[in-house]
ROMAR-174195 format. One record per residue: residue number from 1; residue in three letters; x, y negated, z negated of N, C-alpha, C in turn. Coordinates in nm, 3 decimals, decimal comma, padded with zeros to 5 digits. Last residue first. Layout:
BEGIN
k / r / n.east / n.north / n.up / ca.east / ca.north / ca.up / c.east / c.north / c.up
NUM / ala / X / Y / Z / X / Y / Z / X / Y / Z
...
***
This chain:
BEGIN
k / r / n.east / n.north / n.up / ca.east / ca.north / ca.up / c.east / c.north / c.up
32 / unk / 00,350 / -00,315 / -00,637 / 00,386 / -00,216 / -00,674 / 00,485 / -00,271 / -00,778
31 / unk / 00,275 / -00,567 / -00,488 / 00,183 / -00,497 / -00,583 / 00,265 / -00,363 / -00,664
30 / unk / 00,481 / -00,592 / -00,288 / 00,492 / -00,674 / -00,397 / 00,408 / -00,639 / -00,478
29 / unk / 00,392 / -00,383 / -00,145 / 00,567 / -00,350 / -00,209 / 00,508 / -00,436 / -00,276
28 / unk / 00,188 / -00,536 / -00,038 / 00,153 / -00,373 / -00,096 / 00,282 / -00,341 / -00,155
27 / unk / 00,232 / -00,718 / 00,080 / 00,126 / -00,727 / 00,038 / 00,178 / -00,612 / -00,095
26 / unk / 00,411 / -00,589 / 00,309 / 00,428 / -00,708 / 00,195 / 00,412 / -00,684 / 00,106
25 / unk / 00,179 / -00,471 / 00,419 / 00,327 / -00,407 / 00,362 / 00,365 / -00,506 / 00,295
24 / unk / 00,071 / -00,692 / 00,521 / -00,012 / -00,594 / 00,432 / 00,089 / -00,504 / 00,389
23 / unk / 00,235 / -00,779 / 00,732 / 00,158 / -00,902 / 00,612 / 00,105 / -00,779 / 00,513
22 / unk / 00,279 / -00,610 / 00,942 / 00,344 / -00,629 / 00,832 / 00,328 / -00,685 / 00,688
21 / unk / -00,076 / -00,430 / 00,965 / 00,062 / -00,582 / 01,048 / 00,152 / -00,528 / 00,884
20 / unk / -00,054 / -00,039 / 00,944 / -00,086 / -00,162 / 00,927 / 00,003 / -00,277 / 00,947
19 / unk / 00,094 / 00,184 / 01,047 / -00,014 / 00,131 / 01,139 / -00,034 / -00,066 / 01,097
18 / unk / 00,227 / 00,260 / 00,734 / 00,279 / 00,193 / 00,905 / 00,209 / 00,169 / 00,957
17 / unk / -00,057 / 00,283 / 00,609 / -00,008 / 00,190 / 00,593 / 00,112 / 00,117 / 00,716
16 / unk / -00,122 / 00,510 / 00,733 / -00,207 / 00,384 / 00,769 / -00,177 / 00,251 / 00,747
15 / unk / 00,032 / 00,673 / 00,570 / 00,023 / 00,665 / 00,752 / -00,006 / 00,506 / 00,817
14 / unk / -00,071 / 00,660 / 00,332 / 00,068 / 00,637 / 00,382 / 00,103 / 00,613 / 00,523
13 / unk / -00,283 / 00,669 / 00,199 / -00,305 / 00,564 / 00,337 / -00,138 / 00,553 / 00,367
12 / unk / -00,200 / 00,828 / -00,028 / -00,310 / 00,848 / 00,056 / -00,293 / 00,803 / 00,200
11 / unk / -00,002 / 00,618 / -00,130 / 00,017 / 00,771 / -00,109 / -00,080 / 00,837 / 00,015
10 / unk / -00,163 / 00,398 / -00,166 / -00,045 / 00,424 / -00,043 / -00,025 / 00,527 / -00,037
9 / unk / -00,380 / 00,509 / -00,351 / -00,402 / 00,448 / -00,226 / -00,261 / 00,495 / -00,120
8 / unk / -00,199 / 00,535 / -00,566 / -00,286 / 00,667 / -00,502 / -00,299 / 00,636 / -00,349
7 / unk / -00,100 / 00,255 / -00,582 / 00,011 / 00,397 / -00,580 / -00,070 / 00,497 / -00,480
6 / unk / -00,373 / 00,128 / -00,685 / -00,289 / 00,092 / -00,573 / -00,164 / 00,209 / -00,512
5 / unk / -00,398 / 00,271 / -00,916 / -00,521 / 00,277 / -00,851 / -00,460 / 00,251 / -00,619
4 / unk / -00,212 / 00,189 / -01,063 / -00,180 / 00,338 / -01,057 / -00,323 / 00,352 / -00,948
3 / unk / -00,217 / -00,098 / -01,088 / -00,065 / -00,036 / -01,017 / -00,113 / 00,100 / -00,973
2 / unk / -00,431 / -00,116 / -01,205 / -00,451 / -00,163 / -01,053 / -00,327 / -00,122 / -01,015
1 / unk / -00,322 / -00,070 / -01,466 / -00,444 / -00,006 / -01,412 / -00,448 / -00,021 / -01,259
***
């Protein structure tokens, strides 16, 4: 449930996600 809620997100915030520190890319590969 939180995989396919998290997916939309990066898809979405794909941009935002490069913008974001690295700590939150992490963050966000290891959720996936």
């Amino acid at each position: 449930m939180h995989t396919f809620q998290v997916n939309s997100r990066i898809n979405e915030n794909s941009i935002l996600s490069i913008k974001l520190p690295k700590e939150w890319a992490e963050k966000d590969v290891n959720v996936v």
